[in-house]
C-alpha positions in Angstrom: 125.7 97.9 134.6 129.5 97.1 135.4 130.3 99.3 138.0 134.4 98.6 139.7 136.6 101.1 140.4 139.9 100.1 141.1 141.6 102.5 143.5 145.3 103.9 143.8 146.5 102.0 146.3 144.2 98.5 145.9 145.8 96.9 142.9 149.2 97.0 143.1 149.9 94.2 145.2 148.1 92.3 142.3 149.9 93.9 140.0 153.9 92.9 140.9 153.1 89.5 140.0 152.4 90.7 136.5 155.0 93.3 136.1 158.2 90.2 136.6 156.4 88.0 134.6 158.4 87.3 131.6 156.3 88.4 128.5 156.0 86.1 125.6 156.2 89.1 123.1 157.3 92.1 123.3 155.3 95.6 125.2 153.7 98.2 122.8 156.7 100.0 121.1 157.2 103.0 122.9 157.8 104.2 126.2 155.6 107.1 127.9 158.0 110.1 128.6 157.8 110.5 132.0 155.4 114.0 132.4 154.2 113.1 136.0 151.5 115.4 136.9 152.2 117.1 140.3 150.4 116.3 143.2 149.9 119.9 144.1 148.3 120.4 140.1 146.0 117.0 141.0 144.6 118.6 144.4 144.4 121.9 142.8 142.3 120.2 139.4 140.1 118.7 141.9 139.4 121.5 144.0 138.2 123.7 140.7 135.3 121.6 140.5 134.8 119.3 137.0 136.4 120.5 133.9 134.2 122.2 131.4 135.2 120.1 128.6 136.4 116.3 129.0 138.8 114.8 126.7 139.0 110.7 125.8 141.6 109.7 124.4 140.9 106.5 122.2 142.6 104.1 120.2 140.5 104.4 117.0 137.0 106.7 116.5 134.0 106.1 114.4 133.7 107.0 111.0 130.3 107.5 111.0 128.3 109.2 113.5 124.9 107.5 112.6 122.9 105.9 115.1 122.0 102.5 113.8 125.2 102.2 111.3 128.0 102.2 113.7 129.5 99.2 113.7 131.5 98.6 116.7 130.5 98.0 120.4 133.0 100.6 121.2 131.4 102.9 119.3 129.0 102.9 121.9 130.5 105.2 124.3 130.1 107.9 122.1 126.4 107.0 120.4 125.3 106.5 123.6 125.7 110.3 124.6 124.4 111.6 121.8 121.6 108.7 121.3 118.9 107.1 123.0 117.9 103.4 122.2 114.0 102.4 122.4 114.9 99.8 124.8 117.9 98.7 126.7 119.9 95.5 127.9 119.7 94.8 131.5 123.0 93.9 132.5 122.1 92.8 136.1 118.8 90.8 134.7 119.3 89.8 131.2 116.3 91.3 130.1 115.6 93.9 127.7 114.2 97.0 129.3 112.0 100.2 128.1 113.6 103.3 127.9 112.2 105.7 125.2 109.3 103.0 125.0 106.5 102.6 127.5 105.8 99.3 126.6 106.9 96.5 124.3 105.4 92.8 124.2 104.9 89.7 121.9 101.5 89.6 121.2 101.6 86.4 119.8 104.0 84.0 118.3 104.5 86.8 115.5 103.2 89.7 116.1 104.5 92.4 118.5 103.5 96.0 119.3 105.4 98.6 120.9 104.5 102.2 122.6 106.0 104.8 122.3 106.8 107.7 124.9 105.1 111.0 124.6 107.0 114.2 124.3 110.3 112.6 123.7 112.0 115.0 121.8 115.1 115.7 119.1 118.1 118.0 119.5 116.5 119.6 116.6 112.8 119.9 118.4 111.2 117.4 116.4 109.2 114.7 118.3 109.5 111.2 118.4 106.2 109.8 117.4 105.4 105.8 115.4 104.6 107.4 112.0 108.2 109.6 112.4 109.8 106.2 113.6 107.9 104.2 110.5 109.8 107.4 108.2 112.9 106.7 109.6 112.9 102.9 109.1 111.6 103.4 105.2 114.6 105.6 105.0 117.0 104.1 106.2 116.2 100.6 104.3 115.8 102.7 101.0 119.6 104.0 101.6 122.3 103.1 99.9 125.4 104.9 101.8 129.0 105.5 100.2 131.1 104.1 102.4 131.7 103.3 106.3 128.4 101.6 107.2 126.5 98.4 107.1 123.6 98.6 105.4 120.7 98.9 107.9 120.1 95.3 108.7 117.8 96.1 112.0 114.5 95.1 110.7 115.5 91.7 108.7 113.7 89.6 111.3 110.1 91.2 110.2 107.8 91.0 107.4 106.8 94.2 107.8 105.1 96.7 110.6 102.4 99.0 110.9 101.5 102.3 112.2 98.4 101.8 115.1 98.0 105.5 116.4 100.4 108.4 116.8 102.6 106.1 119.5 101.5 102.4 119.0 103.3 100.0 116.3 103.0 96.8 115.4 105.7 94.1 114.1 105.0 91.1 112.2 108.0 88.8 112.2 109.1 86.3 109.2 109.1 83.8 111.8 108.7 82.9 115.4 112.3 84.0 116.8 114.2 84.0 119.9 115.8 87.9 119.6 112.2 89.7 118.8 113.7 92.1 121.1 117.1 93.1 120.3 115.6 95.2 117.1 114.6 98.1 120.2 117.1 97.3 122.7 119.4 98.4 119.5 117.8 101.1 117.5 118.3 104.5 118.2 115.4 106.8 116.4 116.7 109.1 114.2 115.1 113.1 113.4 113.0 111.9 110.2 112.7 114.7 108.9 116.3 115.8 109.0 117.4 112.3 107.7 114.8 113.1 104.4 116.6 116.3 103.8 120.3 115.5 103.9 120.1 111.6 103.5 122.1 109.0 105.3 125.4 110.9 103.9 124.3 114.0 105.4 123.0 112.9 108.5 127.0 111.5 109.2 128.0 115.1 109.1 124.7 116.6 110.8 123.7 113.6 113.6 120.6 114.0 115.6 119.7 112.5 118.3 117.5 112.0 121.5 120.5 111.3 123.9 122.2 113.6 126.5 124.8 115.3 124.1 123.9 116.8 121.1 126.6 117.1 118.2 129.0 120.0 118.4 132.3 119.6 115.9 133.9 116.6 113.8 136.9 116.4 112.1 137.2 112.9 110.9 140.4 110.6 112.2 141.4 113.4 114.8 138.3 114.5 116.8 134.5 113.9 117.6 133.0 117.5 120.3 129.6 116.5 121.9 127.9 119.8 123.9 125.3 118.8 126.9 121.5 119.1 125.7 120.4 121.5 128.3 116.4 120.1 127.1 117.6 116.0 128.5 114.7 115.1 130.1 116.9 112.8 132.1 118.7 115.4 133.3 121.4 117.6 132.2 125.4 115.8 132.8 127.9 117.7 134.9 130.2 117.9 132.5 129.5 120.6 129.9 131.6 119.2 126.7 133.2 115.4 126.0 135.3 115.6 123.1 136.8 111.5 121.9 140.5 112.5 120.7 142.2 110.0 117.9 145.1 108.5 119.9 146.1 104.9 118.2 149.0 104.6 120.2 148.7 103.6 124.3 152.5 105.3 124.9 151.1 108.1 123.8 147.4 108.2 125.4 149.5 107.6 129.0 151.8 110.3 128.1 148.9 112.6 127.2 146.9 111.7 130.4 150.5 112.2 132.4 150.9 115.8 130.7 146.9 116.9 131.6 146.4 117.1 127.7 144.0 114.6 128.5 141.7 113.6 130.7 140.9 109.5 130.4 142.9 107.6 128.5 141.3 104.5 127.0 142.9 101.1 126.5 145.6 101.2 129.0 148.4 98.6 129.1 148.5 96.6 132.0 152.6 97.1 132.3 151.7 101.1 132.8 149.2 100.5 136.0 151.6 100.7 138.3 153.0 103.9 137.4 149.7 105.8 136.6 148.4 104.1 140.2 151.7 105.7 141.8 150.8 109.3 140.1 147.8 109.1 141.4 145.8 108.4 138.6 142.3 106.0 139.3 142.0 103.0 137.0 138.1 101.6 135.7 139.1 98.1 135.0 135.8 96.4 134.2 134.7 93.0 131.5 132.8 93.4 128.4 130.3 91.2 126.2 132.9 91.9 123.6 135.5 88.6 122.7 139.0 89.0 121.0 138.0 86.7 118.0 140.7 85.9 115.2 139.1 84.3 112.2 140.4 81.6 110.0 138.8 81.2 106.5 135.6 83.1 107.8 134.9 83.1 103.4 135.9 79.9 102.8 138.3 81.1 100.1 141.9 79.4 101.6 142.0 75.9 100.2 144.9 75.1 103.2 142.9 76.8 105.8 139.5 74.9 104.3 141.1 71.5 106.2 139.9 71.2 109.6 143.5 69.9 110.3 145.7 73.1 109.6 142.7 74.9 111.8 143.4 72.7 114.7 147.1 72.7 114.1 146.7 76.2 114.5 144.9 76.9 117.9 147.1 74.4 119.3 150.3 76.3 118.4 149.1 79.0 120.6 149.8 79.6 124.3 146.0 80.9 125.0 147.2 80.8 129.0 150.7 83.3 128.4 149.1 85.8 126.0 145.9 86.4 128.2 148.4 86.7 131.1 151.1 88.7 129.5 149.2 90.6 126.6 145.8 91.6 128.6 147.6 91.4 132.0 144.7 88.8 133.0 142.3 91.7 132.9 139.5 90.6 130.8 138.2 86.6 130.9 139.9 83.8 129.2 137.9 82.2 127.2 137.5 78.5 127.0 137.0 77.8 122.7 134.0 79.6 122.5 132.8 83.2 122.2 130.4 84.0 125.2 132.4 84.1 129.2 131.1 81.8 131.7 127.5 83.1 132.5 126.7 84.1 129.0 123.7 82.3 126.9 124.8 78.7 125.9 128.1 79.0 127.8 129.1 75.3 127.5 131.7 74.4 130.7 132.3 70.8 128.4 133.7 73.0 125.9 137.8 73.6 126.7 140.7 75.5 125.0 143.1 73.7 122.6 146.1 73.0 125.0 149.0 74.3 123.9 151.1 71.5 122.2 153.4 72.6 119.2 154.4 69.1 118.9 150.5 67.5 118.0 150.5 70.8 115.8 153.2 69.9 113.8 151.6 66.3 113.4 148.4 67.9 112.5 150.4 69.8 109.6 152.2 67.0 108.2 148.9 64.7 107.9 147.2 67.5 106.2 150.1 67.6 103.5 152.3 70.7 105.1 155.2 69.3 107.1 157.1 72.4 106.2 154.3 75.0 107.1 153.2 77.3 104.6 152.4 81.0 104.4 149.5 82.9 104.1 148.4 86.5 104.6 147.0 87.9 108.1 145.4 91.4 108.8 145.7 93.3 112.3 143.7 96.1 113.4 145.3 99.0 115.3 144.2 101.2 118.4 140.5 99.8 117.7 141.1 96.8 120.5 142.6 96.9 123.8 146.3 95.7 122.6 145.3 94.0 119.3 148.3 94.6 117.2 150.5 93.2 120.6 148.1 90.1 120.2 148.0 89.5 116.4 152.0 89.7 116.2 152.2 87.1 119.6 149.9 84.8 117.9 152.1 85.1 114.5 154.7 85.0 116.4 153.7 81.5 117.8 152.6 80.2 114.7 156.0 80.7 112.9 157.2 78.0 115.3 155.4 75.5 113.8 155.9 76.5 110.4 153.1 78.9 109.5 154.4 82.3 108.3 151.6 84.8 108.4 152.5 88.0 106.4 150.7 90.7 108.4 149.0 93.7 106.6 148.0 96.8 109.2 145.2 98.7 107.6 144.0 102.0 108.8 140.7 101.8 111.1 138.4 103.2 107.8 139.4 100.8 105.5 140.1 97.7 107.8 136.3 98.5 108.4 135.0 99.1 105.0 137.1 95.5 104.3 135.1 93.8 106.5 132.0 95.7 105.3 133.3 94.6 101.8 134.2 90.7 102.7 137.7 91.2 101.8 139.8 90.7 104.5 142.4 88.4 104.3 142.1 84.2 105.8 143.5 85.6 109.2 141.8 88.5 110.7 140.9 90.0 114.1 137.4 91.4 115.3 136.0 92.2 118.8 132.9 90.0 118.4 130.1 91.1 120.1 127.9 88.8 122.1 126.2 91.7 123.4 121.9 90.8 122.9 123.7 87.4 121.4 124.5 84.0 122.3 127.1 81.4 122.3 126.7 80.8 118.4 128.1 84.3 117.6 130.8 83.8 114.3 131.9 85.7 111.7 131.7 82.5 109.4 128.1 83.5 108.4 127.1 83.6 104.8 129.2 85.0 101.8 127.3 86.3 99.2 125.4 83.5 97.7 127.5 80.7 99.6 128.8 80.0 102.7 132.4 78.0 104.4 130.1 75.9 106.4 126.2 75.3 105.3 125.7 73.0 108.0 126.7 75.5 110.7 124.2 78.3 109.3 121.7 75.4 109.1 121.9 74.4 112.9 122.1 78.1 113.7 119.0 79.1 111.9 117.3 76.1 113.7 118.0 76.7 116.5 116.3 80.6 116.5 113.0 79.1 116.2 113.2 77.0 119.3 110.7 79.2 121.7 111.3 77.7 124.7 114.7 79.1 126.6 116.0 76.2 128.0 115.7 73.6 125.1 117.2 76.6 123.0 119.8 77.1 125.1 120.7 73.0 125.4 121.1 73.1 121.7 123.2 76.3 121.5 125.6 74.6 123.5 125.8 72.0 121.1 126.5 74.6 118.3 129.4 75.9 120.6 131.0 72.6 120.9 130.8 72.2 117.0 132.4 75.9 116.3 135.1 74.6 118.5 135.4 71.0 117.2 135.6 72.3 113.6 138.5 75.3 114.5 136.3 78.3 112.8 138.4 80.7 115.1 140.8 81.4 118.3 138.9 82.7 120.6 141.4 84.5 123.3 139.6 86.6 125.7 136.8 89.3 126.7 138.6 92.5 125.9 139.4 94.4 129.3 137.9 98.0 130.0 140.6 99.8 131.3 140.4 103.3 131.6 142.7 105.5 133.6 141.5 109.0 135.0 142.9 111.8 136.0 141.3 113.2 139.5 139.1 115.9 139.6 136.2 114.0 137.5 132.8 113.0 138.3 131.5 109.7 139.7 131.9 108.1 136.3 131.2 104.2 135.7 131.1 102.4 132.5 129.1 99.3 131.2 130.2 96.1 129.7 129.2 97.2 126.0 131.8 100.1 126.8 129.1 103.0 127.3 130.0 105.9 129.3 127.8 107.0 132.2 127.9 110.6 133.3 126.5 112.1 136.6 123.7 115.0 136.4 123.3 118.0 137.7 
């Protein structure tokens, strides 16, 4: 668990280097109105004890509240509250850990059985039992949801399972596989019988879960309210209420936190540290298994951008070393052409960046038939990354100088998502890729419909799941890094920062590196 708090006075020696820098693009539009909160109002907040109800602001909030269909690792810090996962990923170890489970093993090469806690119960007082669990899974495969969710994808790695007792399942897998595990350390067990009544549409407006919050109020693309579960058996949280408030912009998160409308503001700009640190705010400022990925071709539908030439051409138009230092304020890791950060599974250290060189760019163009550029059509998401519309109009910015206009489209959150659900965004794109419970062959260019950009890659990847042994599967994920970067499937900029900034008066709080919230009990 990623625990660093970065105190008031601590970081701003570090930070005066950053603040001359000169900036390759421009800061996020808007400046936050100045609003300083008082220090006699700060000693007097803390003194009262915790607020009854905390307030996030975020750049972007789910649009579904589903356990199991959320798409995005920074969904997380509000699933988390309101659900429990069968297992967990140890962030110290690497392993996958119990938590609602008491146990969960590979009995052979494909067979694995799991037991389940007794007297684990819902919000609604139903009990989590295997033939409940077994309910939910039929469910949930047998639903075909409107909109907003993946289709639940969880179980694709098994044949089938089987119900053993009240508590004991077991698992046969398709095939002996390397991630056996990450189906527990990623479900979260839905009430059964409330999903049978009101469907997976219904369960989006009525979620139930096992975690320490239990669903209070929603109003889509402006609030999600979470009330404590006085029943946790973990113990009840300090904090009586957490409600997630829909704040795209970061001028006007900083300016909330500033005015005490709210109480952490998510996402924070590095160019505003210095003044929250001087009002006496406290910063989080911690990494994530989550990598600023911008996708080029991921369908394979751009004949320009199906030459490996006009890929190259592009990553080495880009000053990787100015935007990470400018954009993300060097809070976060630099990546070096592939997904994972040093220390993640497959990390290759022979792999490097594209160095910066407009000039071998432009050569790269002309051989491929496009000495005078050409244009093509981009999409940026807003609020849902730390600074991704800053970083999507630097990168276009950069490749205009060698000739390649991108015309960049700015979808709302809901459909940007149900775009990517749909395989209809546009030849450029931008995603936080997740390596959480992943490895160094994480890429969107994965197969499209019946067909796929590159065969060969899926090929090597599929392979290379099969290999039991850790470190001859690991020596060959390296080699599929090294060939995701030869071939230019994607700039790969950075781990995207946690920074948080809180107001005082709060709990002990700490977050983790797939952006989950931990809340002190009583």
């Amino acid at each position: 668990m990623f625990r660093r708090r970065i105190r008031t006075l601590s970081i701003l020696a570090a930070l005066l280097a950053l603040l001359v820098m000169s900036g390759c693009v421009a800061a996020d539009t808007g400046a936050a109105p100045s609003g300083d909160m008082a220090a006699d109002e700060m000693d007097e907040m803390a003194e009262e004890g915790y607020p009854e109800e905390m307030i996030i602001g975020m750049g972007a909030l789910p649009v579904t509240l589903v356990g199991n269909t959320v798409p995005s690792l920074q969904s997380r810090i509000f699933s988390k509250l309101l659900y429990d996962t069968l297992a967990v990923l140890n962030e110290e170890t690497g392993a996958i850990d119990p938590v609602l489970l008491e146990s969960m093993e590979l009995v052979d090469d494909l067979t694995v059985r799991i037991v389940i806690k007794e007297g684990i119960a819902f919000h609604n007082g139903e009990m989590l039992t295997a033939p409940g669990l077994a309910k939910s899974f039929e469910l949930l495969r047998d639903a075909d949801p409107q909109k907003f969710t993946w289709s639940f994808r969880q179980l694709n790695d098994y044949e089938s399972y089987e119900v053993i007792d009240d508590y004991t399942m077991e698992f046969t897998l398709l095939e002996p596989i390397d991630r056996w595990a990450n189906l527990f350390a990623n479900h979260m067990p839905l009430a059964p019988d409330h999903l049978e009544a009101v469907g997976l549409d219904g369960y989006i407006e009525e979620p139930v879960g096992t975690g320490p919050y239990k669903f209070s109020s929603w109003q889509r693309d402006s609030y999600i309210t979470l009330e404590r579960w006085e029943e946790y058996p973990g113990g009840v949280p300090v904090i009586e209420k957490v409600t997630f408030r829909h704040m795209p912009e970061a001028a006007v998160r900083v300016a909330a936190l500033k005015s005490g409308e709210i109480h952490i503001a998510a996402h924070v700009p590095p160019d505003q540290i210095e003044s929250l640190t001087a009002d006496g705010f406290e910063l989080y400022a911690g990494d994530s298994m989550q990598s600023m990925y911008v996708g080029i071709n991921i369908y394979g539908r751009n004949e320009i951008l199906n030459d490996v030439r006009v890929r190259q051409a592009m990553l080495y138009a880009v000053d990787l070393d100015g935007m990470w230092n400018t954009i993300a304020g060097g809070f976060g890791t630099k990546l070096d052409c592939q997904i994972v950060a040093p220390g993640g599974f497959g990390y290759n250290a022979d792999v490097q960046t594209y160095p910066y060189d407009p000039e071998k760019a432009k050569a790269l163009l002309t051989e491929a038939g496009y000495p005078e550029g050409f244009t093509i059509t981009g999409s940026a998401t807003t609020g849902r990354y730390f600074r991704d519309r800053t970083f999507m109009d630097a990168l276009a910015a950069q490749w205009a100088q060698v000739g390649i206009t991108v015309e960049m489209e700015y979808p709302e959150s809901s459909v940007w998502l149900q775009e990517l659900i749909d395989q209809t965004l546009p030849p450029i794109m931008n995603i936080g890729l997740n390596w959480y419970l992943a490895d160094n062959t994480t890429s969107m260019w994965g197969p499209v419909g019946d067909s796929s950009p590159d065969p060969e890659f899926l090929e090597m990847r599929a392979a290379k799941s099969v290999i039991a042994d850790p470190v001859a599967r690991e020596a060959v994920v390296r080699d599929i890094a090294a060939y995701i970067c030869d071939n230019a499937q994607a700039l790969h900029a950075y781990t995207i920062p946690a920074l948080y900034a809180l107001s005082p008066g709060l709990p002990e709080l700490s977050f983790s590196k797939s952006f989950e919230i931990f809340i002190p009990t009583e």
